[in-house]
PDB file of N, CA, C, O and CB in Angstrom:
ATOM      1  N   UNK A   1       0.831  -1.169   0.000  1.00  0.00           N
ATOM      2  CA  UNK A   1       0.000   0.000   0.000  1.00  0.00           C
ATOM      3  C   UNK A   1       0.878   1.233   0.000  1.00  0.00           C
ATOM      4  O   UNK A   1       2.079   1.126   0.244  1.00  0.00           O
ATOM      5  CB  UNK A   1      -0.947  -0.003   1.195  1.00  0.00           C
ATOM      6  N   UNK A   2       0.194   2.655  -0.323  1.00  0.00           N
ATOM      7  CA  UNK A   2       1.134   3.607  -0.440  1.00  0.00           C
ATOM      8  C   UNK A   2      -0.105   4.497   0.465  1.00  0.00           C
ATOM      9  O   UNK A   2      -1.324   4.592   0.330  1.00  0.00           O
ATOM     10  CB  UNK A   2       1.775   4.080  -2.172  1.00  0.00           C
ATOM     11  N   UNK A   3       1.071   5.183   1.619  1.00  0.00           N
ATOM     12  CA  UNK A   3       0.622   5.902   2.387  1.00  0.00           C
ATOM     13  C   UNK A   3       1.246   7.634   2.068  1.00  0.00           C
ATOM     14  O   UNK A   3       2.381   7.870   1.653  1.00  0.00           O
ATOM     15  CB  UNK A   3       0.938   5.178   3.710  1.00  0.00           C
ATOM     16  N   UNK A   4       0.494   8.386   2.292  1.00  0.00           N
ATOM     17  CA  UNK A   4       0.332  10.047   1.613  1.00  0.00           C
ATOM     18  C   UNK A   4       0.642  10.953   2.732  1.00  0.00           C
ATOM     19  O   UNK A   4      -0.405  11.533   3.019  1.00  0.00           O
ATOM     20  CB  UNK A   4      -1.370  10.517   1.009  1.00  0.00           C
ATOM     21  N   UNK A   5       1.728  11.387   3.593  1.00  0.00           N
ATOM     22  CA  UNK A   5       1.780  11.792   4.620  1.00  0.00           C
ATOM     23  C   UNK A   5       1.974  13.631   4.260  1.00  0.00           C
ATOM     24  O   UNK A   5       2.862  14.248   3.672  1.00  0.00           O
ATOM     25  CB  UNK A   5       2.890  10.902   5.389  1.00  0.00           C
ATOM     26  N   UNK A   6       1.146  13.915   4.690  1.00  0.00           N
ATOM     27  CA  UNK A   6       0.953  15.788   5.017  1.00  0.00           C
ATOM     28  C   UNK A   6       1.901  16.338   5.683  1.00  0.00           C
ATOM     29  O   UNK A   6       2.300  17.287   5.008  1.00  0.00           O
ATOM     30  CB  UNK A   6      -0.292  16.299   5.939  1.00  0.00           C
ATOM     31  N   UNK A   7       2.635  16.237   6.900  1.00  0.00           N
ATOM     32  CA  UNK A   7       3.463  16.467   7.373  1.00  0.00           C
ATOM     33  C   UNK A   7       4.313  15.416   8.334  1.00  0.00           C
ATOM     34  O   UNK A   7       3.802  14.854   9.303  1.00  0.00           O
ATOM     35  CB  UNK A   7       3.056  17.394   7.743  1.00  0.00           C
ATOM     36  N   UNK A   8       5.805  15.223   7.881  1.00  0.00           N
ATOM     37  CA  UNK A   8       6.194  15.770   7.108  1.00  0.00           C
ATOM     38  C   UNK A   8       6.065  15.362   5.445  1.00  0.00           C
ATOM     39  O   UNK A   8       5.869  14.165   5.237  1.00  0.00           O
ATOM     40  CB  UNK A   8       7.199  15.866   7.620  1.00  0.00           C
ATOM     41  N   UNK A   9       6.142  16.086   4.475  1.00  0.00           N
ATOM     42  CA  UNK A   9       5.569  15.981   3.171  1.00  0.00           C
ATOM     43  C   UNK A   9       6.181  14.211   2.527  1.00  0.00           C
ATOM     44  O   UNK A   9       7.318  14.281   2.059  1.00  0.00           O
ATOM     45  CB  UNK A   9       6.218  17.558   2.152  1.00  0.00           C
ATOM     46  N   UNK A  10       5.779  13.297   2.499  1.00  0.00           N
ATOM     47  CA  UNK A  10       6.781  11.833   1.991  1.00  0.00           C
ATOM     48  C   UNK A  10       5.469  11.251   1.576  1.00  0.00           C
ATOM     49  O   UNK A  10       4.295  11.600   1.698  1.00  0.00           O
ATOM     50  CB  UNK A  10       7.876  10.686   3.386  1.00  0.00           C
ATOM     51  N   UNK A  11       6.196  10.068   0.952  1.00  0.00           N
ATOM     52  CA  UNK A  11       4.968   8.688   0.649  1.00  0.00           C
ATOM     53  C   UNK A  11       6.022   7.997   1.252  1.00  0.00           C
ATOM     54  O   UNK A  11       7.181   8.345   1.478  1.00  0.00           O
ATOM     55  CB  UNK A  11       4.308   8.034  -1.190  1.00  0.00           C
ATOM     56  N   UNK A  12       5.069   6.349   1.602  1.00  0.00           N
ATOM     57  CA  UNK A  12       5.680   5.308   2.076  1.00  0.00           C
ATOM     58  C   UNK A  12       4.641   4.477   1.379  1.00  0.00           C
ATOM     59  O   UNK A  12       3.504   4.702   0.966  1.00  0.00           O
ATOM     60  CB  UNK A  12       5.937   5.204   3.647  1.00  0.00           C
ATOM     61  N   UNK A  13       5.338   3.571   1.396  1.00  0.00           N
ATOM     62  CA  UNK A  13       5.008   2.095   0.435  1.00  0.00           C
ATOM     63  C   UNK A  13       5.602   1.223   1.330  1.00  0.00           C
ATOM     64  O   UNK A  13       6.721   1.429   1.801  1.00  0.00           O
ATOM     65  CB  UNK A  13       5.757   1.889  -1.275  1.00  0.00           C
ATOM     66  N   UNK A  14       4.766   0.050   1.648  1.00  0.00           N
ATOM     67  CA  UNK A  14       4.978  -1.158   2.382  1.00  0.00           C
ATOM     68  C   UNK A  14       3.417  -1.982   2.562  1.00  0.00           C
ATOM     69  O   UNK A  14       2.356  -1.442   2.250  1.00  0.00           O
ATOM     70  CB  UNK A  14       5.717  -0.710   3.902  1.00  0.00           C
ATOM     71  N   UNK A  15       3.499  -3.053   2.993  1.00  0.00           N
ATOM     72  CA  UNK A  15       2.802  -4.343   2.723  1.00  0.00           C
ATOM     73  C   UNK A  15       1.788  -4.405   4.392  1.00  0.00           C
ATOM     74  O   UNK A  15       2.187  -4.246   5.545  1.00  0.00           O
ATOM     75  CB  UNK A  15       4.220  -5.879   2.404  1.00  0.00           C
ATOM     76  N   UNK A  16       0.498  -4.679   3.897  1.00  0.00           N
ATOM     77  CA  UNK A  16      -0.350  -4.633   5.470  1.00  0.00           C
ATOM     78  C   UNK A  16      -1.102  -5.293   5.396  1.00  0.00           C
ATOM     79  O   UNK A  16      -1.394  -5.730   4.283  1.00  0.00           O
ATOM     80  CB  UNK A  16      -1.029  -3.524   6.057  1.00  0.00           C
ATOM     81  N   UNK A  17      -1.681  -5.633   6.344  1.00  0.00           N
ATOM     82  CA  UNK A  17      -2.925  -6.627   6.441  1.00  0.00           C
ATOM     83  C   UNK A  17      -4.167  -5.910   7.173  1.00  0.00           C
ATOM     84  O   UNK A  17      -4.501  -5.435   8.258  1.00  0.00           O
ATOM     85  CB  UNK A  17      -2.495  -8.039   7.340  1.00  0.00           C
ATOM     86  N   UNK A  18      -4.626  -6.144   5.878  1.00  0.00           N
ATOM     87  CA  UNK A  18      -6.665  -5.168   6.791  1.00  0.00           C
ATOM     88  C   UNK A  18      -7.072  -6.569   7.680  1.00  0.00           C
ATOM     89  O   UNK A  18      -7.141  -7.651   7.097  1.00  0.00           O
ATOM     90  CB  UNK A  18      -8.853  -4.696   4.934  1.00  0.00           C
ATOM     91  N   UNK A  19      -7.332  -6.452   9.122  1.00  0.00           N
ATOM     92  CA  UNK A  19      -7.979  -6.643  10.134  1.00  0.00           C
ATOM     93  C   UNK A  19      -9.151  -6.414  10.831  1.00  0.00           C
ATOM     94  O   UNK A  19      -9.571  -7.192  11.688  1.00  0.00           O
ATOM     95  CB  UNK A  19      -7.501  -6.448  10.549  1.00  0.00           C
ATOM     96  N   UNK A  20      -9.891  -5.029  10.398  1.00  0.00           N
ATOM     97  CA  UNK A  20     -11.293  -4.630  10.317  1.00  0.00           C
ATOM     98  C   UNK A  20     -11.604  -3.762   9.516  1.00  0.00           C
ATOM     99  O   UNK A  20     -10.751  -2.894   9.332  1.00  0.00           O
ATOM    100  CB  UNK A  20     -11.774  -4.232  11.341  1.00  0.00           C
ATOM    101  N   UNK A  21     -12.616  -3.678   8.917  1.00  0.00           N
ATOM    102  CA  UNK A  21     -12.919  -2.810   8.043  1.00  0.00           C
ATOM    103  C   UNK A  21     -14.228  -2.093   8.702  1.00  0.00           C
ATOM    104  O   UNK A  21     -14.855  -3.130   8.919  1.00  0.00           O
ATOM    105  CB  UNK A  21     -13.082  -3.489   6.655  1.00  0.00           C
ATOM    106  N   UNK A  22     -14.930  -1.248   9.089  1.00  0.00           N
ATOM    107  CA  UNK A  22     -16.672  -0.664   9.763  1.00  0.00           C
ATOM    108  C   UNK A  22     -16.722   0.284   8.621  1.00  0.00           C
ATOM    109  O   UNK A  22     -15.784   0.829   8.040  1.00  0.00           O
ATOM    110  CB  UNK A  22     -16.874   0.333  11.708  1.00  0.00           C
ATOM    111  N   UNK A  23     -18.147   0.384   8.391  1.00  0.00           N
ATOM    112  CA  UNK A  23     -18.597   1.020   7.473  1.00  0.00           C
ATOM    113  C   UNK A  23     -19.450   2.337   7.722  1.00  0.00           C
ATOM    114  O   UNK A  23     -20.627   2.087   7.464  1.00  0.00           O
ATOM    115  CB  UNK A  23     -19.188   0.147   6.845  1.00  0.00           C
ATOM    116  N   UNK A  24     -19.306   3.405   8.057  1.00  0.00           N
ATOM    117  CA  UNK A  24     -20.675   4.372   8.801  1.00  0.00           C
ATOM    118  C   UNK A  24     -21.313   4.935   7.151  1.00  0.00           C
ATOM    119  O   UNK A  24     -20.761   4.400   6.190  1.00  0.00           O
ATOM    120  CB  UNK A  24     -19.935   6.208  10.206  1.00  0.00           C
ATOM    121  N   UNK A  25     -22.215   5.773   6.900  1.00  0.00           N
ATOM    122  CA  UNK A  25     -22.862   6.610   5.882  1.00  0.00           C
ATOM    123  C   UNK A  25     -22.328   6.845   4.812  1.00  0.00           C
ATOM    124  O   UNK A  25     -22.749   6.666   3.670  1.00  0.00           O
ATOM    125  CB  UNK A  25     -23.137   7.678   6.232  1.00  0.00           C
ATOM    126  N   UNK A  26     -20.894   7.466   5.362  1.00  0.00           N
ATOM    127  CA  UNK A  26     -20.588   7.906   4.069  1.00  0.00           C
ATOM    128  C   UNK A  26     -18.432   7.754   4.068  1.00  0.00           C
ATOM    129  O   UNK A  26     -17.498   8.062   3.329  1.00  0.00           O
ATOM    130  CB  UNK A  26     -21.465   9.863   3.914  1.00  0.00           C
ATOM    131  N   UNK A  27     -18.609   7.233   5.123  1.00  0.00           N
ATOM    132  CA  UNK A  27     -16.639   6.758   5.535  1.00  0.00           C
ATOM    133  C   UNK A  27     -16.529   5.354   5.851  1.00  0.00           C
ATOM    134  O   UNK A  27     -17.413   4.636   6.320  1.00  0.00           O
ATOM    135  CB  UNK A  27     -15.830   7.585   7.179  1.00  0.00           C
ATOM    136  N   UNK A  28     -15.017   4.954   5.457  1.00  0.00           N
ATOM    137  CA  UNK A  28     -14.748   3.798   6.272  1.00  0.00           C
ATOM    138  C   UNK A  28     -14.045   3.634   7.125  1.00  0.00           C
ATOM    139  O   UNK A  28     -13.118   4.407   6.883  1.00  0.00           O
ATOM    140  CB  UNK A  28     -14.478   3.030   5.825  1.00  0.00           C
ATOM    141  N   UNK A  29     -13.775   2.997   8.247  1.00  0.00           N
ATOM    142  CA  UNK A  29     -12.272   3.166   8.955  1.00  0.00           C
ATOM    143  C   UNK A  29     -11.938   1.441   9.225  1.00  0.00           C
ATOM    144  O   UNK A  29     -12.518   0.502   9.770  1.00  0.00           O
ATOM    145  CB  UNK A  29     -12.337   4.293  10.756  1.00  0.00           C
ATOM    146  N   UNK A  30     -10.480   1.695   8.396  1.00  0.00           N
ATOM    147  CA  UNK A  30     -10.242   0.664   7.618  1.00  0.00           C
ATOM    148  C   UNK A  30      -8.935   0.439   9.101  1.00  0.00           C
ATOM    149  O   UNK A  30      -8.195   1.345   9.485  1.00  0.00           O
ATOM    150  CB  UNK A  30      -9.821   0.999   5.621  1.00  0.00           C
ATOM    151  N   UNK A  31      -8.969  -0.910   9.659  1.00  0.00           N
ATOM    152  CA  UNK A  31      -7.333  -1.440  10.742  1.00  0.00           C
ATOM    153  C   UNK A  31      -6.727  -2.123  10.022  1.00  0.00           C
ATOM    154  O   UNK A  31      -7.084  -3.072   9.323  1.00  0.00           O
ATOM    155  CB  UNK A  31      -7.386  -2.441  12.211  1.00  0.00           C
ATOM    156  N   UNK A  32      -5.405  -1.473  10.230  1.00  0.00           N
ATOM    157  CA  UNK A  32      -4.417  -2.817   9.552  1.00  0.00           C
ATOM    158  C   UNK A  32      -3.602  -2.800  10.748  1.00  0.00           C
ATOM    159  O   UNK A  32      -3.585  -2.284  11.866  1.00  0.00           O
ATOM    160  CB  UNK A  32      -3.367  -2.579   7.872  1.00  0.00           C
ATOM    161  N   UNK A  33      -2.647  -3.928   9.710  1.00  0.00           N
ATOM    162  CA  UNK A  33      -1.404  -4.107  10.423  1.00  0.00           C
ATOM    163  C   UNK A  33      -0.266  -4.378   9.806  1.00  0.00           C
ATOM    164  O   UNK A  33      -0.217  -5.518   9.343  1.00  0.00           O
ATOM    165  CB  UNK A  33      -1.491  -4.983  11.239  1.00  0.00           C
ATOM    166  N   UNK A  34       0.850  -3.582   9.612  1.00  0.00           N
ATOM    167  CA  UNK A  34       1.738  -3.697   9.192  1.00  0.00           C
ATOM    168  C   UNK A  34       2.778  -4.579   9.307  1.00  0.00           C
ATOM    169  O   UNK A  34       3.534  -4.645  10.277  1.00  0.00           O
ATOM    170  CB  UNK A  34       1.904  -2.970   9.278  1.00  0.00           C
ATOM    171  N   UNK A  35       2.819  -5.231   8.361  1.00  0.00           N
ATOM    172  CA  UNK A  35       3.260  -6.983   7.665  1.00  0.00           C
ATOM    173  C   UNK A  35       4.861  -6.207   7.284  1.00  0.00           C
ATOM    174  O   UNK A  35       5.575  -6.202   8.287  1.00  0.00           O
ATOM    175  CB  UNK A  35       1.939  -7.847   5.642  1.00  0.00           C
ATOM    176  N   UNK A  36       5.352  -5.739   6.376  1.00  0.00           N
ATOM    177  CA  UNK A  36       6.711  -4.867   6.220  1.00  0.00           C
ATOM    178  C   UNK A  36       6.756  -3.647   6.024  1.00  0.00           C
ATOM    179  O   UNK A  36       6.325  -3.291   4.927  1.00  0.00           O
ATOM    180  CB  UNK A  36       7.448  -5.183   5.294  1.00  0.00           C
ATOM    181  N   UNK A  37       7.154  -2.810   6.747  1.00  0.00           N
ATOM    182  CA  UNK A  37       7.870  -1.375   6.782  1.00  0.00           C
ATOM    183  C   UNK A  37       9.200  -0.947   7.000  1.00  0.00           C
ATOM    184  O   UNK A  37       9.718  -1.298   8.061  1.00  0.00           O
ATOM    185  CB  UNK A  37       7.384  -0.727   7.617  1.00  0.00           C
ATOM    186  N   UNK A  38       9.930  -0.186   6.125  1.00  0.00           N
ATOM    187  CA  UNK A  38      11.024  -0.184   6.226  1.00  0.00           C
ATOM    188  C   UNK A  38      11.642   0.593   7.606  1.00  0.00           C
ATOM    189  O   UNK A  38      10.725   0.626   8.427  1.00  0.00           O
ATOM    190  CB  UNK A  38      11.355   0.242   5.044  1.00  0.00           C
ATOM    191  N   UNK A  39      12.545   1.063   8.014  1.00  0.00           N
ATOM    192  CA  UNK A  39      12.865   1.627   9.064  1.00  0.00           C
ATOM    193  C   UNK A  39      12.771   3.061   9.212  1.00  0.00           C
ATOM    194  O   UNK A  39      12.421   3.730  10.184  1.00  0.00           O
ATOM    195  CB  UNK A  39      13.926   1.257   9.284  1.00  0.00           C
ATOM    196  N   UNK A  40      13.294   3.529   7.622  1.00  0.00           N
ATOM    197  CA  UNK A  40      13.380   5.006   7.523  1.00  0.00           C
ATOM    198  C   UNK A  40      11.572   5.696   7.719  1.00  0.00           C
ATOM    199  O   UNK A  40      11.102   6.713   8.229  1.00  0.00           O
ATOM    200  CB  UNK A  40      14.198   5.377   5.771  1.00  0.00           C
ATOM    201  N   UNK A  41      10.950   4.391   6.941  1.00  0.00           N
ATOM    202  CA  UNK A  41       9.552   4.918   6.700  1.00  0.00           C
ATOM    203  C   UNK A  41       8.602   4.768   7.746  1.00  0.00           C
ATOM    204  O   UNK A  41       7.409   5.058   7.671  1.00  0.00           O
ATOM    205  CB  UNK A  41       8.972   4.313   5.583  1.00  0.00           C
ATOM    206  N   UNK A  42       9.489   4.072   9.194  1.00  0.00           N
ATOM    207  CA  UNK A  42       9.161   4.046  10.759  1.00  0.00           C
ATOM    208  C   UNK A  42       8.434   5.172  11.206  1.00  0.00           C
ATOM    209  O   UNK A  42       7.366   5.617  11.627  1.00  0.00           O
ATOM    210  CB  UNK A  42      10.401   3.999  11.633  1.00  0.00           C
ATOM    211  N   UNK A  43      10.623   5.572  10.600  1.00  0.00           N
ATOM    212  CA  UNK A  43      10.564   7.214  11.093  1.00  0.00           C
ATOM    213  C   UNK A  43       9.648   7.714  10.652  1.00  0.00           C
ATOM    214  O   UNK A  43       8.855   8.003  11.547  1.00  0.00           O
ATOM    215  CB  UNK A  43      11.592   8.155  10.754  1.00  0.00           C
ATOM    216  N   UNK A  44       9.214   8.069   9.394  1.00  0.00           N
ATOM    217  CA  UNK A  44       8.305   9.034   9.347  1.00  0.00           C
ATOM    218  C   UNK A  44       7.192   8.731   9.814  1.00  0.00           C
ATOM    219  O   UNK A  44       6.643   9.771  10.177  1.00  0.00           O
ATOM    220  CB  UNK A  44       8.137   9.469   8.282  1.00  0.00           C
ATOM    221  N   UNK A  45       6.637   7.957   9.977  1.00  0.00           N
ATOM    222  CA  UNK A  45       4.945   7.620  10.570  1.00  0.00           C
ATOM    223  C   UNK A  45       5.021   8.091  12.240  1.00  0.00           C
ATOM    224  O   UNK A  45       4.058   8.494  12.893  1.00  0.00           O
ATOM    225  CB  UNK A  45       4.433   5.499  10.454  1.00  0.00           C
ATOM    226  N   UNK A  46       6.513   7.918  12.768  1.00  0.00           N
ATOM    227  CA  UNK A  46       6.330   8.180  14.038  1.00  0.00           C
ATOM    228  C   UNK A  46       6.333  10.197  14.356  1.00  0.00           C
ATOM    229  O   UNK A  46       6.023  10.979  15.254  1.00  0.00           O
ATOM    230  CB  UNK A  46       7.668   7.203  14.802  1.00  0.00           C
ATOM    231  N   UNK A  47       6.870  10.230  13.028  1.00  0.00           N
ATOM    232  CA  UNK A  47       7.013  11.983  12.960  1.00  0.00           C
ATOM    233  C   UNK A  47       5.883  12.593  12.937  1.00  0.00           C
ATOM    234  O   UNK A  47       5.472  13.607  13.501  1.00  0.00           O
ATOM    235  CB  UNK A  47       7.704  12.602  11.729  1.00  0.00           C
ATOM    236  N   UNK A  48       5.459  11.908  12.268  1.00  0.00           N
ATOM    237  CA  UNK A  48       3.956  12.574  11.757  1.00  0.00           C
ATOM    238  C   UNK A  48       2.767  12.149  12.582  1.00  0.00           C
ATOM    239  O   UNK A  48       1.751  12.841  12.520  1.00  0.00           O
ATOM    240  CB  UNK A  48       3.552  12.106  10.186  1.00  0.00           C
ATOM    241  N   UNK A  49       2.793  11.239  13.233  1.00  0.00           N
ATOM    242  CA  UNK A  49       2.052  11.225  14.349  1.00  0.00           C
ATOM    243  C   UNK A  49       2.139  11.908  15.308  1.00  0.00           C
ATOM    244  O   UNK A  49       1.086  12.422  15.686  1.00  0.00           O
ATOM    245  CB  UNK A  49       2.035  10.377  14.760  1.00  0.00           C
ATOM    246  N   UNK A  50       3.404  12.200  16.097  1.00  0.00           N
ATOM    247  CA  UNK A  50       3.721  13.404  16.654  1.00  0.00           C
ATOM    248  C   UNK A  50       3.266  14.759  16.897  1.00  0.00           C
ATOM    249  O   UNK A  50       2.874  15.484  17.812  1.00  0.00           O
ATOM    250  CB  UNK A  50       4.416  13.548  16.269  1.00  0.00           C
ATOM    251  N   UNK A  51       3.598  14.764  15.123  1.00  0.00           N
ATOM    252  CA  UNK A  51       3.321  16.689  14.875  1.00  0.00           C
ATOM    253  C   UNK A  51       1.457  16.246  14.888  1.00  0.00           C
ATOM    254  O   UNK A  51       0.701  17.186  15.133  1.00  0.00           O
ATOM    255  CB  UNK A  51       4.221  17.751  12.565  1.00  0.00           C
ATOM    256  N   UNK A  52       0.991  15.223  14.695  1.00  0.00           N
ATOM    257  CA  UNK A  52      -0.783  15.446  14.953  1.00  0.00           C
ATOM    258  C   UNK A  52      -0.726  15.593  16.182  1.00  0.00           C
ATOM    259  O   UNK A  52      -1.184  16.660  16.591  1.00  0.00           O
ATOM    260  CB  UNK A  52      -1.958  14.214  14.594  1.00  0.00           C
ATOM    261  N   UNK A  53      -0.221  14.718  17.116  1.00  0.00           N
ATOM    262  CA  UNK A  53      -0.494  14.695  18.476  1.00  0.00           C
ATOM    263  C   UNK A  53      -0.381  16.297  19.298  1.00  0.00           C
ATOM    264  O   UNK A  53      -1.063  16.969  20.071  1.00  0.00           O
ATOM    265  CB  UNK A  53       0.570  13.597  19.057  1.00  0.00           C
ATOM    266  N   UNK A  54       0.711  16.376  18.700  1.00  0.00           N
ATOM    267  CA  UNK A  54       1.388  17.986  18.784  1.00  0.00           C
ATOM    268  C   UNK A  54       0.068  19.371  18.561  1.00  0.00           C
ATOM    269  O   UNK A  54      -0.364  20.099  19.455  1.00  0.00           O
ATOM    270  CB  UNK A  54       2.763  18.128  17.165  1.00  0.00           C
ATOM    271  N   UNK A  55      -0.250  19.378  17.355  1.00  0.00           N
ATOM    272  CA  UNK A  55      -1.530  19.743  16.927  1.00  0.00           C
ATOM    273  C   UNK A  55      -2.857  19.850  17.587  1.00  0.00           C
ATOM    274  O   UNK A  55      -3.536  20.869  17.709  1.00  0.00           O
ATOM    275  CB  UNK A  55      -1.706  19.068  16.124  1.00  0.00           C
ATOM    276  N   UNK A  56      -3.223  18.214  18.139  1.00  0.00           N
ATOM    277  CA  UNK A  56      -4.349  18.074  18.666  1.00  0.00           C
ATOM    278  C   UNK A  56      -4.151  18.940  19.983  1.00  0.00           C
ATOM    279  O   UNK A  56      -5.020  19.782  20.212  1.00  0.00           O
ATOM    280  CB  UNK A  56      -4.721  16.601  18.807  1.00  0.00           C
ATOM    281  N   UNK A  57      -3.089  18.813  20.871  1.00  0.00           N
ATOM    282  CA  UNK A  57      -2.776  19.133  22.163  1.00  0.00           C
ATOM    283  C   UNK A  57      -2.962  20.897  22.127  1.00  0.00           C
ATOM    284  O   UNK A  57      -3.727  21.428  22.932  1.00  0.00           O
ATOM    285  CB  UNK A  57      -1.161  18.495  22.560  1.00  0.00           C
ATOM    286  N   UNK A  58      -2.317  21.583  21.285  1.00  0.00           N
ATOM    287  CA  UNK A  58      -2.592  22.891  20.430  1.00  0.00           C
ATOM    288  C   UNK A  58      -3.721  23.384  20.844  1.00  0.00           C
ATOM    289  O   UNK A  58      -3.981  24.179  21.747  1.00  0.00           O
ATOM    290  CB  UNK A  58      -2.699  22.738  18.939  1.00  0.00           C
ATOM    291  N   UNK A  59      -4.561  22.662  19.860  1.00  0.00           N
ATOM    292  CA  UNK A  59      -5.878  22.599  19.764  1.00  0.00           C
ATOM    293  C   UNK A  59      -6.972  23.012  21.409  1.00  0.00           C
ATOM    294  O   UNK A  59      -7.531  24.037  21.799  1.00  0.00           O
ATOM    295  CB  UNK A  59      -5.997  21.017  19.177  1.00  0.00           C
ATOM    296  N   UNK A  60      -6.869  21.900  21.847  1.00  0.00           N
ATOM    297  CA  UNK A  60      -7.155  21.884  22.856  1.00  0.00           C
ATOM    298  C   UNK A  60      -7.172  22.925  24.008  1.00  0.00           C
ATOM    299  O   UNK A  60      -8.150  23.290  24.660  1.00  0.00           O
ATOM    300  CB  UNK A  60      -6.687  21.131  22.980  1.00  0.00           C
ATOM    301  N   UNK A  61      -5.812  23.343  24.124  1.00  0.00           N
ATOM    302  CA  UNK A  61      -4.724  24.348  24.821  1.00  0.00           C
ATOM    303  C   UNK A  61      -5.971  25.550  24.384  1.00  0.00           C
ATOM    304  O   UNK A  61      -6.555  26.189  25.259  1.00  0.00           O
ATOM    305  CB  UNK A  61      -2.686  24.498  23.961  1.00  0.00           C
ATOM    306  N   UNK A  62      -6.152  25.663  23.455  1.00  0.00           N
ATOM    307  CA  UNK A  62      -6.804  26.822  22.758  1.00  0.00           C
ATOM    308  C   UNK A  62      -8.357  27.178  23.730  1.00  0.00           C
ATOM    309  O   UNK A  62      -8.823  27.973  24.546  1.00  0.00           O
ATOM    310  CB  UNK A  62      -7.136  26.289  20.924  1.00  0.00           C
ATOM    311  N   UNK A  63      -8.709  25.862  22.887  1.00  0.00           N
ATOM    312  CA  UNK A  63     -10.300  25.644  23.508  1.00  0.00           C
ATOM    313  C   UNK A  63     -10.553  25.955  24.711  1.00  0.00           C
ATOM    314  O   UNK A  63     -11.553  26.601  25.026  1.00  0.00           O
ATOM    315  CB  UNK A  63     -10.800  24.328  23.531  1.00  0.00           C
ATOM    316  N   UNK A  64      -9.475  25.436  25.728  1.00  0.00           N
ATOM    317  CA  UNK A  64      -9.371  25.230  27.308  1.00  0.00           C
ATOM    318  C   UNK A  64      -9.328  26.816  27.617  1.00  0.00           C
ATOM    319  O   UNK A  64     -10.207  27.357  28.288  1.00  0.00           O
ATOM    320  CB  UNK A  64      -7.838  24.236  27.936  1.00  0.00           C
ATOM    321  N   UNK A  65      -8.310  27.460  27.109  1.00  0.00           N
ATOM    322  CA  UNK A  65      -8.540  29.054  26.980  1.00  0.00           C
ATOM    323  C   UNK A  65      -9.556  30.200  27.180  1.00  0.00           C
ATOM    324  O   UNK A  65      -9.556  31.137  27.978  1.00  0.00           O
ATOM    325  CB  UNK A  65      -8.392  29.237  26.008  1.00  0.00           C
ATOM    326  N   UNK A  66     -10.321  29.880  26.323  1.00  0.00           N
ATOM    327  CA  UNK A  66     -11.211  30.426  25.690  1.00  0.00           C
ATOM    328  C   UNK A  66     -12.404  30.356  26.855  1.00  0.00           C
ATOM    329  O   UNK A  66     -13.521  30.817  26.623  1.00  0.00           O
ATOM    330  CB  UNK A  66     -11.417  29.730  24.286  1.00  0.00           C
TER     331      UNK A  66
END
């Protein structure tokens, strides 16, 4: 599969296994599990989870503010 990462800007390509698939109206939210990923392309998934986590916390910080 090829994954499309926003920040930081990369693709990754590696091999997964769908484990659940749920269906609501008009989305799916699809689980896998990653069967091979390379190391470098670790890194980036762990980066970019981060800077969301980073984001969400932001976010929040804001709301709590207000």
């Amino acid at each position: 599969m090829k994954l499309f990462l926003e920040h930081p800007a990369a693709a990754i390509y590696c091999y997964a296994k769908v484990t659940d698939c749920q269906a609501d109206e008009e989305n799916y939210l699809v689980t896998l599990h990653y069967e091979l990923i390379r190391e470098p392309d670790q890194d980036l998934l762990i980066k970019a989870a981060l800077h969301q986590q980073q984001k969400l916390l932001r976010q929040r910080s804001l709301n709590r503010d207000r």
